[in-house]
C-alpha positions in Angstrom: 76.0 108.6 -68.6 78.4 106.1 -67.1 81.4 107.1 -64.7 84.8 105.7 -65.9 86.5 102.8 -63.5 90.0 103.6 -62.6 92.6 100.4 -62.5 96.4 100.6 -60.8 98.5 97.9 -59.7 99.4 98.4 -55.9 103.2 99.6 -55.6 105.1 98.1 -53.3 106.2 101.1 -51.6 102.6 101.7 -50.1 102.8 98.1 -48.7 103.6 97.7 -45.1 106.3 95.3 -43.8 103.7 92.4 -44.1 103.9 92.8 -47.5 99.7 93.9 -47.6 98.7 97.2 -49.2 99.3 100.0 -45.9 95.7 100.7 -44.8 96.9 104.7 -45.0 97.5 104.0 -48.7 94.0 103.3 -49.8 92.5 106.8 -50.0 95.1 107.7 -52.6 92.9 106.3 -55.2 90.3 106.6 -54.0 91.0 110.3 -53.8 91.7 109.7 -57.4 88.2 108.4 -58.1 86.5 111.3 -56.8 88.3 113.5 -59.1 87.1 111.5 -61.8 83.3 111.8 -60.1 83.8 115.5 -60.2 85.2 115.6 -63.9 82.1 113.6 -64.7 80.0 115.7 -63.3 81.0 118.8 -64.6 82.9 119.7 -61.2 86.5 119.1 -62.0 90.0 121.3 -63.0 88.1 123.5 -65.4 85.4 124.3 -63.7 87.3 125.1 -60.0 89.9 127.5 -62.4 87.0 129.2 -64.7 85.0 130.4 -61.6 84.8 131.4 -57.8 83.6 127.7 -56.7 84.7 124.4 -55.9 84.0 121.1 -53.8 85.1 120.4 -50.7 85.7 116.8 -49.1 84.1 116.8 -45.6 83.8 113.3 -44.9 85.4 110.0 -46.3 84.5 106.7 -44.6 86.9 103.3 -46.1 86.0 99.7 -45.1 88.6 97.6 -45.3 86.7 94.1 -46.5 90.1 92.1 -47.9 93.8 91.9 -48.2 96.1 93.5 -51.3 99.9 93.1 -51.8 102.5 94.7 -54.2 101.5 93.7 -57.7 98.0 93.2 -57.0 96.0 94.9 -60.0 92.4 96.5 -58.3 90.0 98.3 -60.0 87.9 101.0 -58.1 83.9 101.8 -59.9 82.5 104.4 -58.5 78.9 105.9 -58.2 77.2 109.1 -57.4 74.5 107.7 -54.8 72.8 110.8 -54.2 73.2 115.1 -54.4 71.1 117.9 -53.3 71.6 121.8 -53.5 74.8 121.9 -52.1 75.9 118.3 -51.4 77.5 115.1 -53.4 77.7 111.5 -51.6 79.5 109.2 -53.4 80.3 105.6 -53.5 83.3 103.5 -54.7 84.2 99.6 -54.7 87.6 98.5 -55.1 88.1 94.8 -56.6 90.5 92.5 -57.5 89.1 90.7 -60.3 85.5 89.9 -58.7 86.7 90.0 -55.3 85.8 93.2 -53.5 88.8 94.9 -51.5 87.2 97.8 -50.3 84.6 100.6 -49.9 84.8 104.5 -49.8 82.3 106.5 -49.2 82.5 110.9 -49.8 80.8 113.3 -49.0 81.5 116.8 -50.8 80.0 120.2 -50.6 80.0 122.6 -53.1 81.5 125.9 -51.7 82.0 129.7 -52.8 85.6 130.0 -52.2 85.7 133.5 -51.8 83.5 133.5 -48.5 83.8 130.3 -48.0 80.6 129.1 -47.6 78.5 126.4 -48.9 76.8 127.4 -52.2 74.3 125.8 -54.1 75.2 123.6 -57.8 74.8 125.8 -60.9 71.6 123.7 -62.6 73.2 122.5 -65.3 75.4 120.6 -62.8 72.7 119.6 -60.4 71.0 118.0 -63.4 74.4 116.2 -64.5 74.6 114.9 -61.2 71.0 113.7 -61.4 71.5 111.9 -64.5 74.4 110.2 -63.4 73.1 108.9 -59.8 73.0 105.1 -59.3 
């Protein structure tokens, strides 16, 4: 199972008056990643609206490893680097061509919403995210 890459050109409006992609700006898609994780991995729209569960974001980490401006086209890959029970790390690299940008790394829980409290995977997502690990 592979994980779709996600490609944008950076709009000027999240540029900062040195013309360089705003550092604030950068978990927007990566934000946008993760959703695609989640949709790979059986966790996305459909599955928060059929049931009582969902993920939760509880940590995000972004290294900052070059400089973007308006117009640059970046591509973001991402990877599920590990999951147990309850938990989803992820990891996504954002390149311009072969030139990595930057690095986000999530961690998610999966969480009964009507408690809320941390809840573990239904199997047959557990084993999706298995497959799909890196």
């Amino acid at each position: 199972m592979r994980i779709d890459d996600y490609t944008f050109d950076v709009p000027a409006e999240w540029c900062d008056y040195n013309h360089h992609f705003s550092d604030g700006y950068y978990l927007l898609p990566f934000s946008t990643t993760l959703d695609i994780v989640l949709d790979a991995a059986g966790l996305g729209a459909r599955y928060r609206d059929s049931g009582d569960y969902s993920t939760y974001t509880v940590e995000s980490r972004i290294r900052y490893l070059r400089e973007a401006k308006a117009g640059n086209a970046l591509t973001i890959t991402s990877t599920i680097k590990d999951g147990d029970a309850k938990r989803l790390f992820t990891y996504h690299e954002m390149k311009r061509g072969d030139e990595l940008i930057a690095t986000c790394d999530f961690v998610c829980l999966h969480v009964d919403v009507r408690i809320p409290k941390t809840a573990p995977f239904p199997q047959s997502v557990f084993d999706t995210i298995q497959k799909l690990k890196s």
